[in-house]
C-alpha positions as CSV (number, residue, x, y, z in Angstrom):
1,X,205.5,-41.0,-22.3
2,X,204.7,-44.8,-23.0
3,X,206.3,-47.8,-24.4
4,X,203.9,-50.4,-24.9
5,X,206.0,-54.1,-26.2
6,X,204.1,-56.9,-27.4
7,X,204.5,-59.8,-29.6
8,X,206.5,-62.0,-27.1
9,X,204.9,-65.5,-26.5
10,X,206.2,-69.4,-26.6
11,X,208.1,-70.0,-29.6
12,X,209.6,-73.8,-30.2
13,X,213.3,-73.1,-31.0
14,X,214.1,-72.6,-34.4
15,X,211.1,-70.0,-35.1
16,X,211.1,-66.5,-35.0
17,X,209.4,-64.1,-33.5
18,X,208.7,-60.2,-33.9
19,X,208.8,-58.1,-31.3
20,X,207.1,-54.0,-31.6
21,X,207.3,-51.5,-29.1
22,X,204.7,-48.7,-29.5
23,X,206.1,-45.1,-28.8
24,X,203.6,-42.3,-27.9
25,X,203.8,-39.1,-25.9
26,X,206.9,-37.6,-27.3
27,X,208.7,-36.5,-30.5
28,X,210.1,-39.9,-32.3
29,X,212.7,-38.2,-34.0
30,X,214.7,-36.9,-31.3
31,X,215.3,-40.5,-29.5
32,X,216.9,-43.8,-29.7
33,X,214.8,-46.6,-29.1
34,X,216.4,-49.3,-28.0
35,X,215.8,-53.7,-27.0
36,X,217.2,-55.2,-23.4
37,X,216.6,-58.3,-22.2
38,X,216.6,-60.2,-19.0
39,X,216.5,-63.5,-18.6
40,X,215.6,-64.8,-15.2
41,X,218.7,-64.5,-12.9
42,X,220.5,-63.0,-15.0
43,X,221.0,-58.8,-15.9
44,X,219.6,-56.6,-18.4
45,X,221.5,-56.4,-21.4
46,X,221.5,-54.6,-24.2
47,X,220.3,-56.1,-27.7
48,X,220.1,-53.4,-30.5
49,X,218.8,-49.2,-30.9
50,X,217.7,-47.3,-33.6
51,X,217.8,-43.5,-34.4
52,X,214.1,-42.2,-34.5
53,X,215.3,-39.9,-37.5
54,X,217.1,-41.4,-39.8
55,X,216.7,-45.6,-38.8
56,X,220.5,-45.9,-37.8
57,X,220.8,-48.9,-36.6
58,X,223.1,-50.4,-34.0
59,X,223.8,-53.9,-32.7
60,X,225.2,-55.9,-29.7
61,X,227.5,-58.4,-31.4
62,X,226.1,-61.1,-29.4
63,X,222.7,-60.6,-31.9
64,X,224.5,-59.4,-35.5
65,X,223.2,-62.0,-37.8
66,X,219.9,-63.1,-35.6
67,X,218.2,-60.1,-34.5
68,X,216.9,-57.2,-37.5
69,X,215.8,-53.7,-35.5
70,X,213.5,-51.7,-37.5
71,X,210.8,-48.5,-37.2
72,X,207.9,-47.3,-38.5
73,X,208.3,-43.7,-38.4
74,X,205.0,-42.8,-39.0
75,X,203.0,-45.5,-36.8
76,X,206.2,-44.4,-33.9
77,X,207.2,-48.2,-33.8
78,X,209.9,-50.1,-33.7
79,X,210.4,-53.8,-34.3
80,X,212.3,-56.5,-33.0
81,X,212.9,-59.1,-35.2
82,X,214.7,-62.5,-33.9
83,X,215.0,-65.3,-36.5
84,X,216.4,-68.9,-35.1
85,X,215.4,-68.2,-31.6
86,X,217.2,-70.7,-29.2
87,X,216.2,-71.5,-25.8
88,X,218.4,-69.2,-24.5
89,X,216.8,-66.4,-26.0
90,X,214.2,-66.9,-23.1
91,X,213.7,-63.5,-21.3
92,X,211.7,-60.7,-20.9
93,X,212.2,-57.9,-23.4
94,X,211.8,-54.2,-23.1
95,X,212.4,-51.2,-24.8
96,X,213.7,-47.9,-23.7
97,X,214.2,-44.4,-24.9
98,X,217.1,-42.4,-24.4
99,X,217.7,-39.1,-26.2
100,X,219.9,-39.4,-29.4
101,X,223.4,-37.8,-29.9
102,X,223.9,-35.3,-32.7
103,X,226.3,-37.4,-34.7
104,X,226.7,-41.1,-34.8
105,X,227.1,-42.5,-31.7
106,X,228.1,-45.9,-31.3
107,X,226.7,-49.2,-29.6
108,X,228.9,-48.9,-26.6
109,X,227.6,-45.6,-25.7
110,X,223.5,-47.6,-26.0
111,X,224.5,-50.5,-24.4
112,X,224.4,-48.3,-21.1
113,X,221.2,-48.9,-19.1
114,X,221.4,-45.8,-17.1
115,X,221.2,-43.0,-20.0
116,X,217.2,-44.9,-20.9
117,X,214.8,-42.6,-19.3
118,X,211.7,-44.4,-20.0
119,X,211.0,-48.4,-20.3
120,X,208.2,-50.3,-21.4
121,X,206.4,-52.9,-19.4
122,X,208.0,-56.0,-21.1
123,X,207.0,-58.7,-23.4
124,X,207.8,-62.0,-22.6
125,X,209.8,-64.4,-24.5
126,X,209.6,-68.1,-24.5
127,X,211.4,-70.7,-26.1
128,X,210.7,-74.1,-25.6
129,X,213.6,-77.1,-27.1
């Protein structure tokens, strides 16, 4: 299993950024992939998932508006994108995997850090004033 992030960098505020996360090594469909960040001192938390199968998308409310999740079935990717980034939005970002729930689970449920059973490395996120 890997999760290989990339397109962090330093990013004035304002600007956006897209974030990927590459899955490989198991079967797309059957997980959520979901964004955390953590900014230094600070927790992880939970940003936004998608479904593998069918793109369902969920969203911390903190982000609705700002952040757009998306995948690429067939490349196994999914995308981060932030628009309006603020310096607060400094962090390192990760995805995670966690099987997905027959049905429609909801954000509260993939908010939860421990159900993730694999993480990426991180991409770090910059953004200067």
């Amino acid at each position: 299993v890997q999760l290989v992030e990339s397109g962090g960098g330093l990013v004035q505020a304002g600007g956006s950024l897209r974030l990927s996360c590459a899955a490989s090594g198991f079967t797309f469909g059957d997980y959520v992939l979901a964004w955390f960040r953590q900014a230094p001192g600070k927790e992880r938390e939970g940003l936004s998932a998608i479904r593998g199968d069918d793109g369902t998308s969920y969203y911390a409310d903190s982000v609705k508006g700002r952040f757009t999740i998306s995948r690429d079935y067939a490349k196994k990717t999914v995308y981060l994108q932030i628009h309006n980034l603020k310096v607060e939005d400094t962090a390192i970002y990760y995805c995670a995997r966690t099987p997905a729930l027959p049905g429609n689970a909801q954000w509260h449920y993939y908010q939860i850090l421990r159900i993730y059973d694999s993480w990426g490395q991180g991409t770090e996120v910059t953004v200067s004033a």
